[in-house]
C-alpha positions as a printed NumPy array, in Angstrom:
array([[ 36.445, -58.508,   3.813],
       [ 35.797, -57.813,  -0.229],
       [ 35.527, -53.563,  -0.072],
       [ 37.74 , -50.747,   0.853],
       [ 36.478, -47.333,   0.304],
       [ 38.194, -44.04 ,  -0.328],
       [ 36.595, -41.27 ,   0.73 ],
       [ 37.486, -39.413,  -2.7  ],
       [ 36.777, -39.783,  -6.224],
       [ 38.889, -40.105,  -9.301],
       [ 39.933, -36.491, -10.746],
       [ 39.255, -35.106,  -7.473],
       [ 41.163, -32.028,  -6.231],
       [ 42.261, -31.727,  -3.034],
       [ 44.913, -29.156,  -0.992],
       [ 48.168, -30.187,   0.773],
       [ 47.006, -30.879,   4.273],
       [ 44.075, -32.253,   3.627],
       [ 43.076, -35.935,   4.966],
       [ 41.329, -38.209,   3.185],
       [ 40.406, -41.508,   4.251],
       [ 40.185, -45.04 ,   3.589],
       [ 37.314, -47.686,   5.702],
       [ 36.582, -51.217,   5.115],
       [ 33.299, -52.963,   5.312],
       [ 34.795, -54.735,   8.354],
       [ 35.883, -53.907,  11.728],
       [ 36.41 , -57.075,  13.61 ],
       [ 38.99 , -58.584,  13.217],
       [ 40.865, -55.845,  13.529],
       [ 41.944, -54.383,  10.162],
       [ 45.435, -53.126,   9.083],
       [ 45.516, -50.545,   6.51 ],
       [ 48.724, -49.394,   4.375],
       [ 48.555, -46.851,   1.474],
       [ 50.326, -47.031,  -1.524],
       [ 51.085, -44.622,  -4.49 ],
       [ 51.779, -45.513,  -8.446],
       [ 55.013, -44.41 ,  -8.846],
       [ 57.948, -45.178, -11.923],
       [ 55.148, -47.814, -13.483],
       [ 54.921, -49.629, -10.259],
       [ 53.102, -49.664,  -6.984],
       [ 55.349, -48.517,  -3.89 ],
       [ 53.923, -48.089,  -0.51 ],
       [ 54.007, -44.88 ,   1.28 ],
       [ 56.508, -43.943,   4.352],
       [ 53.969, -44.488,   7.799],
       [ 55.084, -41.142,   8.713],
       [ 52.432, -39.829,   6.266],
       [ 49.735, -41.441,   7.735],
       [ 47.976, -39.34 ,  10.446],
       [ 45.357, -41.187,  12.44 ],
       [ 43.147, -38.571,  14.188],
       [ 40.551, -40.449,  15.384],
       [ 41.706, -43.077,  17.931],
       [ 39.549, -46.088,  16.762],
       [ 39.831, -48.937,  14.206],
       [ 36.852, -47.596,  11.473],
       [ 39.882, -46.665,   9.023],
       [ 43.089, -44.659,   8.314],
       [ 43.468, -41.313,   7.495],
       [ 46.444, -39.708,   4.803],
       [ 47.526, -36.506,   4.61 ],
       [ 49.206, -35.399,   1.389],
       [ 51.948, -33.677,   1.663],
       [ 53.504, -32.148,  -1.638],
       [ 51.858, -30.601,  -4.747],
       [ 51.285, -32.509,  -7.911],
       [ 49.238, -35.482,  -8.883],
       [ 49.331, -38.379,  -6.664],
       [ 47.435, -41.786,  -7.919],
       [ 46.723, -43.269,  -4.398],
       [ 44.975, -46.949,  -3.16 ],
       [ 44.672, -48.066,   0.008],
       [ 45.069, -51.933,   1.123],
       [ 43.588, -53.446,   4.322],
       [ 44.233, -56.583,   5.355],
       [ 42.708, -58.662,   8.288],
       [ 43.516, -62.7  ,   9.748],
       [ 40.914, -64.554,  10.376],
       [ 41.653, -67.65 ,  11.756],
       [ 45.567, -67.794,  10.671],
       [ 44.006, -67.383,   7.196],
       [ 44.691, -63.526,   5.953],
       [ 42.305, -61.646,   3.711],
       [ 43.174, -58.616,   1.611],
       [ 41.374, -56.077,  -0.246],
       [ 42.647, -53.269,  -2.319],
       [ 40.686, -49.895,  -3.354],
       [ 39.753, -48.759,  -6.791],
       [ 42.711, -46.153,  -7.937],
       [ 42.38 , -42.414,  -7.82 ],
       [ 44.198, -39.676,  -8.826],
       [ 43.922, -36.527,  -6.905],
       [ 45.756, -33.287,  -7.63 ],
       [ 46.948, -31.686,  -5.306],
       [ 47.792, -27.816,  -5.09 ],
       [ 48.792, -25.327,  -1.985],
       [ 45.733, -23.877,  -0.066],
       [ 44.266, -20.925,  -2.275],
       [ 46.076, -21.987,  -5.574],
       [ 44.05 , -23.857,  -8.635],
       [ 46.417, -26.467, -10.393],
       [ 46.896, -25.24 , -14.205],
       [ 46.935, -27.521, -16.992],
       [ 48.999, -27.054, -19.518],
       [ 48.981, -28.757, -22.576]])
């Protein structure tokens, strides 16, 4: 396993509620995912109570944000193969994140 994939981009905006979602190139064996958020200059992994998994199969997880601001999000997934256990780790992003019908304003 060498690529997980977030299904948003750096910069990109998104509204509370929303899912995004994280995959990895591999689906056997199966694949445990955890997210985790940059937080106080350090990487701390988010509550599982945030993750909603809609689908019912093993293709990826699903997060929903829930609070306003900017969030800079990765996802990890991690598989054993043969007592031997690989991880991979997603490029960063930071997504802002505003309540449905509201822009975010910058202020500088």
């Amino acid at each position: 396993m060498n690529v997980v994939q977030l299904n948003v981009s750096d910069g990109d905006h998104v509204t509370v509620g929303d899912v995004i979602r994280c995959s990895a190139n591999t689906v056997y064996p199966p694949v445990s995912y955890y997210w985790q958020q940059y937080v106080n200059e350090s990487w701390q992994q988010l509550q599982q109570l945030d993750a909603v998994d809609d689908d019912d199969d093993d293709s990826g997880s699903v997060l929903r944000l829930p609070t306003v601001g900017v969030h800079v999000l990765r996802c990890v997934a991690s598989n054993d193969v043969r007592q031997t256990i690989y991880i991979a780790t997603s490029d960063n992003v930071t997504l802002y994140v505003v309540k449905p019908g509201k822009c975010l304003r910058y202020v500088y």
